[in-house]
N, CA and C atoms as an extended XYZ file, in Angstrom:
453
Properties=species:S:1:pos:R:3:atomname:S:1:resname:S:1:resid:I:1 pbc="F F F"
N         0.838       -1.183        0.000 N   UNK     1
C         0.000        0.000        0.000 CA  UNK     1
C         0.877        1.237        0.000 C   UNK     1
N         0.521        2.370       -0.652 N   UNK     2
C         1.211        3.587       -0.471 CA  UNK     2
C         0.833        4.415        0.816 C   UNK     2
N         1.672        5.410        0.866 N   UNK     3
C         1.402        5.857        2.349 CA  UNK     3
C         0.203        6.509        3.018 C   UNK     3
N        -0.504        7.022        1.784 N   UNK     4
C        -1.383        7.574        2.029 CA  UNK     4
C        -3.037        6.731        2.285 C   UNK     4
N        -2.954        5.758        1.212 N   UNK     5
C        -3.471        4.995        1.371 CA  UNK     5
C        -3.940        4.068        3.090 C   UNK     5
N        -2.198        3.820        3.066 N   UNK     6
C        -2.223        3.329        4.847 CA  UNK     6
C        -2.758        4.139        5.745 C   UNK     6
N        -2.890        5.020        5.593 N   UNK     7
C        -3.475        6.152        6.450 CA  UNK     7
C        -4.727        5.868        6.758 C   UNK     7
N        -5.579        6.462        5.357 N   UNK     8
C        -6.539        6.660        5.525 CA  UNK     8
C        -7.668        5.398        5.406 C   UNK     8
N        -6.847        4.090        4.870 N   UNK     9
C        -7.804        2.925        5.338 CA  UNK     9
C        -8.308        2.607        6.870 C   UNK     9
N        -9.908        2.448        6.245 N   UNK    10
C       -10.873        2.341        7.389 CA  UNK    10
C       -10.762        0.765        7.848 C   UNK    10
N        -9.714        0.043        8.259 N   UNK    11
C        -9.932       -1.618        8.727 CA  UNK    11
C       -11.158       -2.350        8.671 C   UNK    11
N       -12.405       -1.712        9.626 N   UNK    12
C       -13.415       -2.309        9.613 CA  UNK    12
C       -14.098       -2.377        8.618 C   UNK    12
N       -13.642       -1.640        7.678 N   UNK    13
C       -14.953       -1.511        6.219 CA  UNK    13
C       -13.551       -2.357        5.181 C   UNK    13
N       -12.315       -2.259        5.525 N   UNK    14
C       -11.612       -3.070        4.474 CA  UNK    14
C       -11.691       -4.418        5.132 C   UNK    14
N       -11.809       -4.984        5.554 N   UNK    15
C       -11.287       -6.464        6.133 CA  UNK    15
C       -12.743       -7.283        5.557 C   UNK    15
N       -11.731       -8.545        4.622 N   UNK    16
C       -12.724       -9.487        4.995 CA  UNK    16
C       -11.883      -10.782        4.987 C   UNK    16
N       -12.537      -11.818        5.105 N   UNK    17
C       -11.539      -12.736        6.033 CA  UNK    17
C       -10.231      -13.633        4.592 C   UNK    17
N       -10.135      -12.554        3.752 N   UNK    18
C        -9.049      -12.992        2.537 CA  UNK    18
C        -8.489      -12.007        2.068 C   UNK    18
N        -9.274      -10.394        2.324 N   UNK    19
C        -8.415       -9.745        1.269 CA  UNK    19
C        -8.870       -8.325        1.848 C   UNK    19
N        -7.943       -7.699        1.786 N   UNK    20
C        -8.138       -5.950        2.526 CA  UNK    20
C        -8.529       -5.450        1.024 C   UNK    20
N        -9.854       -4.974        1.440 N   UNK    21
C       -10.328       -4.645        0.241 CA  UNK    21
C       -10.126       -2.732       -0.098 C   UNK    21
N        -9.523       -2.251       -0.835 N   UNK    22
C        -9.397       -1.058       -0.502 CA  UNK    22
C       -10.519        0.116       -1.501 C   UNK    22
N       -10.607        1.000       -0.626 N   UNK    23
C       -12.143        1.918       -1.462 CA  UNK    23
C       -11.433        2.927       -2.593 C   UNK    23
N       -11.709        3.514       -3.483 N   UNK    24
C       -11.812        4.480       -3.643 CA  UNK    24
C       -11.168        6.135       -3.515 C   UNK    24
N       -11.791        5.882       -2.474 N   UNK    25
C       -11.667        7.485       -1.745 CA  UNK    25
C        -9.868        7.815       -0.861 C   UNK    25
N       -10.087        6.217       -0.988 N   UNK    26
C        -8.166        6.074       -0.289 CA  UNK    26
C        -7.228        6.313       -1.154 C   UNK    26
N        -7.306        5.509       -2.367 N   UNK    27
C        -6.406        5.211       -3.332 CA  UNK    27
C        -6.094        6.825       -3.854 C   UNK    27
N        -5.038        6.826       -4.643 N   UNK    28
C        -4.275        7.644       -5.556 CA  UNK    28
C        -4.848        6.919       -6.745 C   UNK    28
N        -5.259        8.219       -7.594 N   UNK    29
C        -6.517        7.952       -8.887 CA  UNK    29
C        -7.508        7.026       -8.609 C   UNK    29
N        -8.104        6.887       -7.635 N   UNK    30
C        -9.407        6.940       -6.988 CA  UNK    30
C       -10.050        4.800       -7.716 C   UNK    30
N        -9.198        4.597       -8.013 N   UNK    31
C        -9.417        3.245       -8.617 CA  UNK    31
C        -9.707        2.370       -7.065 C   UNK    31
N       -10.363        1.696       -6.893 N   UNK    32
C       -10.762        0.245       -5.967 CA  UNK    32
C        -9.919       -0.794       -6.306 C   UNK    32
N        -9.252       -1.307       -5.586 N   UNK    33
C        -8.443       -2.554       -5.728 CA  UNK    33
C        -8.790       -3.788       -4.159 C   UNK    33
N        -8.270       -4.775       -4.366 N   UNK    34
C        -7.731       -5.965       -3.704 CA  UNK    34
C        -6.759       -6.071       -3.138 C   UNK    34
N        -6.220       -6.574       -2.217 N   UNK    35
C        -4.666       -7.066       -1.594 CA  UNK    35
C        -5.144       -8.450       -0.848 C   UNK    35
N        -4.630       -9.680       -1.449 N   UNK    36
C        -5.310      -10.983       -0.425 CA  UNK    36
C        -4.234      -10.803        0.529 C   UNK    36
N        -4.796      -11.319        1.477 N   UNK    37
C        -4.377      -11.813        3.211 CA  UNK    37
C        -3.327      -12.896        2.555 C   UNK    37
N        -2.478      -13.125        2.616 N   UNK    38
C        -1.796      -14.590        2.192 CA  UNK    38
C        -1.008      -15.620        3.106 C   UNK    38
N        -0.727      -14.537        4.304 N   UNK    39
C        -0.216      -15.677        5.508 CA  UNK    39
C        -0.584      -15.098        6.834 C   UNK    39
N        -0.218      -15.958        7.784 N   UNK    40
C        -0.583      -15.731        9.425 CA  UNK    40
C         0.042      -13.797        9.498 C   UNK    40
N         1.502      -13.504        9.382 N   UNK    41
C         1.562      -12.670        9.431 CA  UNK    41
C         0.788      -11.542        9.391 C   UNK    41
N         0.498      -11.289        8.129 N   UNK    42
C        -0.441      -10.433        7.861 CA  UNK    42
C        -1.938      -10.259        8.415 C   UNK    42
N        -2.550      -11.045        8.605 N   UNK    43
C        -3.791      -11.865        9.488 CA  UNK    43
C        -2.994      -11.164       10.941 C   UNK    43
N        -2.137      -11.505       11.495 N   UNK    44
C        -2.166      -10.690       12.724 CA  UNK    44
C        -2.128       -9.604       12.436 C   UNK    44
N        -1.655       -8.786       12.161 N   UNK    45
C        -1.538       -7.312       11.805 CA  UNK    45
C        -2.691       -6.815       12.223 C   UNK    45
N        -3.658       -7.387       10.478 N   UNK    46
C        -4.554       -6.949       10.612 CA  UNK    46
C        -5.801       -7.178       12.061 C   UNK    46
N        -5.646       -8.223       12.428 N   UNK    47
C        -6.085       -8.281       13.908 CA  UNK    47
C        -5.346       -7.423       14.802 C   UNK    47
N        -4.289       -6.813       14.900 N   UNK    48
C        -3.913       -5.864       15.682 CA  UNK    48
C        -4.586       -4.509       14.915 C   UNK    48
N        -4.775       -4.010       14.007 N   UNK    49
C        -5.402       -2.582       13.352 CA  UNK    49
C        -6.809       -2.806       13.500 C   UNK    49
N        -7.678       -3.666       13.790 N   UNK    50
C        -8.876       -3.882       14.431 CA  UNK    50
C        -9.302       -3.739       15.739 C   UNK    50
N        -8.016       -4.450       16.743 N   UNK    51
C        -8.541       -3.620       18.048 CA  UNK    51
C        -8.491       -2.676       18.169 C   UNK    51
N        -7.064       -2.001       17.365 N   UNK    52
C        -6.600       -0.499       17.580 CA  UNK    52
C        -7.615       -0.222       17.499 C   UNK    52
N        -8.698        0.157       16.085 N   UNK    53
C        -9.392        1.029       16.095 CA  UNK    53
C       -10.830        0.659       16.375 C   UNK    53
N       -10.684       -0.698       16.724 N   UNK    54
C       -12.319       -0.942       17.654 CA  UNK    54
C       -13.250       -0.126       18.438 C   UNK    54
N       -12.278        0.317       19.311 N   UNK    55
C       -12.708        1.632       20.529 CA  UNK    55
C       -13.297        2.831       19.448 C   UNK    55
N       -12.585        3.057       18.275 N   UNK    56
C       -13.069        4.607       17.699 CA  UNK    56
C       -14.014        4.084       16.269 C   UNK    56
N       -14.470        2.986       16.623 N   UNK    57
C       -15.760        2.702       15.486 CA  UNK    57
C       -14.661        2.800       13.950 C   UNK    57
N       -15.844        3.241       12.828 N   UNK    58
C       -15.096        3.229       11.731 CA  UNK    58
C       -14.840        4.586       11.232 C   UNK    58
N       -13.401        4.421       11.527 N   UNK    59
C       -12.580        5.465       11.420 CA  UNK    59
C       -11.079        5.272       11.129 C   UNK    59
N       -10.356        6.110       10.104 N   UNK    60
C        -8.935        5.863        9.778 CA  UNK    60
C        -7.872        5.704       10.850 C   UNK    60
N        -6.558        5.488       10.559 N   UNK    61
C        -5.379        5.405       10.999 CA  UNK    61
C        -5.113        6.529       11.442 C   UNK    61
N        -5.699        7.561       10.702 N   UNK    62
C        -5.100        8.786       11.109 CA  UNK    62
C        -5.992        9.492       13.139 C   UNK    62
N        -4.958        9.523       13.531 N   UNK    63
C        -5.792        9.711       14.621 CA  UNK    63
C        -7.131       11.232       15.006 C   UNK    63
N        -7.840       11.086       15.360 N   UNK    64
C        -9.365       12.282       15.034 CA  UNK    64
C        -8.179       13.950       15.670 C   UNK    64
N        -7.534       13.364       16.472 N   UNK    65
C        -6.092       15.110       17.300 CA  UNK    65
C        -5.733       15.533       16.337 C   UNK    65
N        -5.294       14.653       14.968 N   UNK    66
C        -4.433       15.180       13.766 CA  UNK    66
C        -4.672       15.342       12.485 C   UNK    66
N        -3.890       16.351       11.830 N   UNK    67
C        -4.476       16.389       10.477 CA  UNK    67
C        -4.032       15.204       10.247 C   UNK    67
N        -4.057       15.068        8.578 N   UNK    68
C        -3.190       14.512        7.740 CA  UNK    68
C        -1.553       14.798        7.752 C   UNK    68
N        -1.344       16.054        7.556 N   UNK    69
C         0.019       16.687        7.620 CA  UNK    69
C         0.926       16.426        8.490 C   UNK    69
N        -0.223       16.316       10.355 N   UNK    70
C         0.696       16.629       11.311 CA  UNK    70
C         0.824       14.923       11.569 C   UNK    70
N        -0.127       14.191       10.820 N   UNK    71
C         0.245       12.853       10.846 CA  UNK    71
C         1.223       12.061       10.587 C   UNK    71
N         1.666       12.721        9.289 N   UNK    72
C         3.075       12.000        8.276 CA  UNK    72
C         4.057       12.824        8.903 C   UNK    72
N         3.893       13.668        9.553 N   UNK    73
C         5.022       14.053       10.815 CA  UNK    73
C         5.657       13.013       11.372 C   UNK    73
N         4.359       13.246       12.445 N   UNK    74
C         3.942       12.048       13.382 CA  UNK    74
C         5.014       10.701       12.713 C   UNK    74
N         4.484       10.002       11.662 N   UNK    75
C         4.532        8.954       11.285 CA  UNK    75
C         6.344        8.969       11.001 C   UNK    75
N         6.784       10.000       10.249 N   UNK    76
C         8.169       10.163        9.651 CA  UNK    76
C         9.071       10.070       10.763 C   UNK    76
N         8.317       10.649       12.276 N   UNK    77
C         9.336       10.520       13.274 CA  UNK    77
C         9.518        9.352       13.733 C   UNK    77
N         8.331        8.921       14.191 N   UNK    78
C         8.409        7.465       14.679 CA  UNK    78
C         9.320        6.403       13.985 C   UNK    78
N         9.121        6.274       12.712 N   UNK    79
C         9.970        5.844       11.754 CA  UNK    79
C        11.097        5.602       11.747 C   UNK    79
N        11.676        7.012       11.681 N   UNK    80
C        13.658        6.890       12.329 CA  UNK    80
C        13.568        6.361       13.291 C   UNK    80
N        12.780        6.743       14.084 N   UNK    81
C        12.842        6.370       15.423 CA  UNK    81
C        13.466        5.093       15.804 C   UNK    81
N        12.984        3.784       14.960 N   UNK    82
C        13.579        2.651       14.958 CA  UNK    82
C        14.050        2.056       14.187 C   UNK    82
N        14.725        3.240       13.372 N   UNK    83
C        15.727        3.254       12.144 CA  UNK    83
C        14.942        2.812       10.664 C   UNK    83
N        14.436        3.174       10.842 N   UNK    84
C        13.111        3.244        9.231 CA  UNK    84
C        13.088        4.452        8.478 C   UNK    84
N        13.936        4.928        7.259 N   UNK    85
C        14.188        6.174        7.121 CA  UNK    85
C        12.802        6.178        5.851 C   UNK    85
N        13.157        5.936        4.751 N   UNK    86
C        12.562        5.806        3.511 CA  UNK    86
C        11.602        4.829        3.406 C   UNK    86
N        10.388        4.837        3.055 N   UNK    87
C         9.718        3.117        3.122 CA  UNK    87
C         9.384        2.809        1.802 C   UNK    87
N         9.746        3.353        0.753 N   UNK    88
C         8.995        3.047       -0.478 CA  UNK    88
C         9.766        2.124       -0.979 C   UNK    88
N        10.904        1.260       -0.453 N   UNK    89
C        11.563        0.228       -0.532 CA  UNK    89
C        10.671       -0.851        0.168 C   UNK    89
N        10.031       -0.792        0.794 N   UNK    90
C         8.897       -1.664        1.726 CA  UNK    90
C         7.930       -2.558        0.181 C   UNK    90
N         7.729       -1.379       -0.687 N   UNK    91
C         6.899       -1.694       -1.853 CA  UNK    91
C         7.473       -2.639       -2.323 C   UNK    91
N         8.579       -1.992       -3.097 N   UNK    92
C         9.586       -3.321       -3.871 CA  UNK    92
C         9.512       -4.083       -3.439 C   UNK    92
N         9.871       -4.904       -2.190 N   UNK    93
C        10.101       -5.897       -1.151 CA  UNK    93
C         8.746       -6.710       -1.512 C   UNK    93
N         7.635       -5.631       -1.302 N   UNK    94
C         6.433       -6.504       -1.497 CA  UNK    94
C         5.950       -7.167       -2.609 C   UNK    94
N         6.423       -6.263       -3.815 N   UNK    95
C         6.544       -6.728       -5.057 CA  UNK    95
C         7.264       -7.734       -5.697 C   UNK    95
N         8.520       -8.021       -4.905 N   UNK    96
C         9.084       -9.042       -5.263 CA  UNK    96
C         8.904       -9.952       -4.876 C   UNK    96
N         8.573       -9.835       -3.656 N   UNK    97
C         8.258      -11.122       -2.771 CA  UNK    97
C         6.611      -11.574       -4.084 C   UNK    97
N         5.948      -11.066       -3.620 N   UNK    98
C         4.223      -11.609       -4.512 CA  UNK    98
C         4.874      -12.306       -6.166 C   UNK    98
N         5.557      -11.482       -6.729 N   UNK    99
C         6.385      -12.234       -7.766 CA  UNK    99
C         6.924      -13.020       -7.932 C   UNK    99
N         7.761      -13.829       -6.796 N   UNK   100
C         8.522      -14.723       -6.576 CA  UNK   100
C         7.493      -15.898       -6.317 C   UNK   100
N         6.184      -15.545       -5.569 N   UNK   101
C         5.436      -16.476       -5.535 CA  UNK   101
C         4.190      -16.597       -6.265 C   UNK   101
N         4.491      -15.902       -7.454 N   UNK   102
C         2.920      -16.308       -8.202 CA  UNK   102
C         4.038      -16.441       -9.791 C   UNK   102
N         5.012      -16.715       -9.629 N   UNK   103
C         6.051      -17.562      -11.346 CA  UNK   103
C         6.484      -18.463      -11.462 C   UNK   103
N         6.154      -19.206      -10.459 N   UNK   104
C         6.214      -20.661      -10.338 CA  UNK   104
C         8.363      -20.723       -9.905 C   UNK   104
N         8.617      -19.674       -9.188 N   UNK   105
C         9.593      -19.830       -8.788 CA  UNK   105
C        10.256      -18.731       -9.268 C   UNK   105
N        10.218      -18.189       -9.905 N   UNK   106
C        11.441      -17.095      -10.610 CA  UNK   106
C        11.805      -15.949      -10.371 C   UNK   106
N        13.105      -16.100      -10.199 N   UNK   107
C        13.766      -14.829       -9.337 CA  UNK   107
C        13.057      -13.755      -10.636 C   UNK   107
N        12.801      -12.452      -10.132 N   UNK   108
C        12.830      -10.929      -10.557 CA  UNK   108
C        13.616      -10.304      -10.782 C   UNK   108
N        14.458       -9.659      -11.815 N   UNK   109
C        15.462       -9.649      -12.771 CA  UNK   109
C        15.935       -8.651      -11.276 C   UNK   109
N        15.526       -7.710      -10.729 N   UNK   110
C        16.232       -7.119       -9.963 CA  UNK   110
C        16.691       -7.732       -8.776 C   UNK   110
N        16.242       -9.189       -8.489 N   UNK   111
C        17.350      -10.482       -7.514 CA  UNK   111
C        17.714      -11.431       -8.245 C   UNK   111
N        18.002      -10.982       -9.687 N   UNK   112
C        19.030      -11.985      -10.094 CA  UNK   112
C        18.436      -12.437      -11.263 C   UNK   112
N        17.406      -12.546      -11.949 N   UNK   113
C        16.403      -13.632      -12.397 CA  UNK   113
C        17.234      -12.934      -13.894 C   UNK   113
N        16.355      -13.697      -14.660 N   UNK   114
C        16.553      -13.567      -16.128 CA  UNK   114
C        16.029      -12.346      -16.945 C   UNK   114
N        16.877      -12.106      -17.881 N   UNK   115
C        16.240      -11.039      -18.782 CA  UNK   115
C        15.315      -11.591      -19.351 C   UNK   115
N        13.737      -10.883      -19.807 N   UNK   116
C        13.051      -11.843      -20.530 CA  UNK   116
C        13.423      -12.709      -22.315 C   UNK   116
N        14.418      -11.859      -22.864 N   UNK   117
C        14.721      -12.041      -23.763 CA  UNK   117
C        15.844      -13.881      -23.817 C   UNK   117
N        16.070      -14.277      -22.411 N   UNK   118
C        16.465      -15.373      -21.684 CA  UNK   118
C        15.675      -16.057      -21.366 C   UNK   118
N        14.200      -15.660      -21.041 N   UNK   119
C        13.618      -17.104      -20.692 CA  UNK   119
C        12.709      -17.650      -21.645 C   UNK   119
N        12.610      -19.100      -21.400 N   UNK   120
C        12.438      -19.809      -21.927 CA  UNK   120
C        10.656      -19.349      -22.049 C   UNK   120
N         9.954      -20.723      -23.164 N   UNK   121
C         8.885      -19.816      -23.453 CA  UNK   121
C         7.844      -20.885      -21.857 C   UNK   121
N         8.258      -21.186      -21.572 N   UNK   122
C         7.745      -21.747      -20.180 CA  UNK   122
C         7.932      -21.279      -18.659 C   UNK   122
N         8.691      -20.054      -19.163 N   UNK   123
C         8.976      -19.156      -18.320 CA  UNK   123
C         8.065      -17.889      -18.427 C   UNK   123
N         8.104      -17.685      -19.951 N   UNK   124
C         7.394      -15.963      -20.342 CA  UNK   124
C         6.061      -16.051      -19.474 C   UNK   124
N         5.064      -17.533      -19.673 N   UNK   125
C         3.496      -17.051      -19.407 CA  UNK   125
C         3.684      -17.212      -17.756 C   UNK   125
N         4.678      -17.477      -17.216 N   UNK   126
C         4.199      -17.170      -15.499 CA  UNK   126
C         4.628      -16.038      -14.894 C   UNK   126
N         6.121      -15.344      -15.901 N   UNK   127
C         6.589      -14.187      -15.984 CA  UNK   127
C         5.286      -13.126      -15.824 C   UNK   127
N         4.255      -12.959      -17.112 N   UNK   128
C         3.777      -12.291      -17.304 CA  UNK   128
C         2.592      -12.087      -16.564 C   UNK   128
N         1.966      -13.261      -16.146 N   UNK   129
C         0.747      -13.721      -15.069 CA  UNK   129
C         0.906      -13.241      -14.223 C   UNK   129
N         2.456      -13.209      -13.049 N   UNK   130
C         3.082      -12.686      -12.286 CA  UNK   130
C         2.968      -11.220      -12.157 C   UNK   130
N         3.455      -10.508      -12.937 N   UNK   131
C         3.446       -8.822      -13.643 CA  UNK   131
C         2.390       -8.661      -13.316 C   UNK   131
N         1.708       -8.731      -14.456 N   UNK   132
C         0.101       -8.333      -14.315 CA  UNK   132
C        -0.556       -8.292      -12.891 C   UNK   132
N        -0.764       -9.501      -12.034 N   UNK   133
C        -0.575       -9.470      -10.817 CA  UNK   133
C        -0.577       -8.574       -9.618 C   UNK   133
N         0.935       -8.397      -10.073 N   UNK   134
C         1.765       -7.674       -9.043 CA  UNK   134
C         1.255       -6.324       -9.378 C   UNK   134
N         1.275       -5.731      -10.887 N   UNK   135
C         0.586       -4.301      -11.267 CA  UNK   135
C        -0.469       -3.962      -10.847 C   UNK   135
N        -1.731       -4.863      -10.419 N   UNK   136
C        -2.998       -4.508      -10.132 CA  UNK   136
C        -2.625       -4.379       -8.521 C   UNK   136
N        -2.294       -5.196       -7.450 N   UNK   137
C        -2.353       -5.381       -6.440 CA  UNK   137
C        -1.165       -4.411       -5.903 C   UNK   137
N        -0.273       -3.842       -6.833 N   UNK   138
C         0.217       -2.439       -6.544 CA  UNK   138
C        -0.754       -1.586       -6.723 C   UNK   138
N        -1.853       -1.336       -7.113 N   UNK   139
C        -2.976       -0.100       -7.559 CA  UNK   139
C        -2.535        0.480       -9.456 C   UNK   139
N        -1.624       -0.313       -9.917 N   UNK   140
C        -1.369        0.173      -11.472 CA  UNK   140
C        -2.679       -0.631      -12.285 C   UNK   140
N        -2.407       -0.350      -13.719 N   UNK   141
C        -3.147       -0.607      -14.738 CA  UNK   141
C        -2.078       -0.991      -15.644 C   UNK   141
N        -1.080       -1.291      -15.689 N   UNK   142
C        -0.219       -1.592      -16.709 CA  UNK   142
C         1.082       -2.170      -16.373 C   UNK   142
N         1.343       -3.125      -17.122 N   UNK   143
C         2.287       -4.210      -16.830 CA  UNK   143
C         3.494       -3.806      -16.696 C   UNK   143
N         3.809       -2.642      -17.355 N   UNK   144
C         4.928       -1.831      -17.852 CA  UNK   144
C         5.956       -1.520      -16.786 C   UNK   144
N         4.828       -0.832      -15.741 N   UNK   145
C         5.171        0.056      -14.087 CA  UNK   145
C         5.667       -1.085      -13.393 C   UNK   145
N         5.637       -2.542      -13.785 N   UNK   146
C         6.466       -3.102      -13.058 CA  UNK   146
C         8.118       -3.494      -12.726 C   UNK   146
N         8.582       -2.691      -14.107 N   UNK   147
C         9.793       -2.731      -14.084 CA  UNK   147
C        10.538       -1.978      -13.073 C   UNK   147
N         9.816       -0.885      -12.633 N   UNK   148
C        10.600       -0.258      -11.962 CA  UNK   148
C        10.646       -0.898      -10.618 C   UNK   148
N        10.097       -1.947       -9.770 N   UNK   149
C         9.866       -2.566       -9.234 CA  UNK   149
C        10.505       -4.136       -9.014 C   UNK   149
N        10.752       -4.632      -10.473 N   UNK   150
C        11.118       -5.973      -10.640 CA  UNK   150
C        12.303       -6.277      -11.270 C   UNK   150
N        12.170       -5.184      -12.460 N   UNK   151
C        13.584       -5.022      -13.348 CA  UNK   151
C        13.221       -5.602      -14.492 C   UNK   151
């Protein structure tokens, strides 16, 4: 998710028991997307961002004291705080990882993997299945934006 996004998702109206469903009104260019739940990890989380905001009904991350502004303050400090400078490396990470597991194995040219002009043609259609994928469940529309991401 992008940062803003994280913010302003409402848990109780995104959660269902497979996939944080995200609205609209959150996203950057206002498109609705998916993100499935895929392991325990994540499943706790999100059970921890449910009690959090149990007590304050349905309502964002952002706490009701703060803007937006004084939030990503907020948020930027905490951050260093435990040595977290930049997070849009968090994305990649996520991107590669979901890639690695929806190609039936294949590294992402930016950990090593093959140029496509190298793989085999039993490689291209999980390559591309993969992409596509990973582009929507980043919030893109095009297969393209994954390079900067995958390589």
């Amino acid at each position: 998710m992008r940062r803003e996004e994280s913010a302003k998702i409402i848990p109780l109206d995104a959660l269902s028991l497979t996939h944080l469903n995200l609205s609209a009104s959150w996203i950057k260019g206002g498109r609705e997307r998916s993100i499935p739940i895929e392991n325990i990890d994540q499943g706790d989380l999100i059970a921890d961002l449910e009690d959090y905001v149990g007590e304050y009904g349905r309502t964002s991350l952002i706490p009701s004291s703060m803007s937006y502004r004084k939030y990503l303050s907020h948020r930027q400090h905490h951050l260093a705080s435990i040595g977290i400078g930049r997070t849009h490396g968090l994305r990649h990470q996520f991107a590669q990882q979901r890639y690695l597991s929806m190609s039936n194995g294949l590294l992402p040219r930016r950990l090593g993997g093959p140029l496509v002009r190298e793989m085999t043609e039993q490689e291209k259609t999980p390559d591309t299945f993969a992409r596509l994928r990973v582009s929507s469940e980043l919030g893109h529309s095009r297969i393209g934006i994954t390079r900067t991401y995958l390589g």
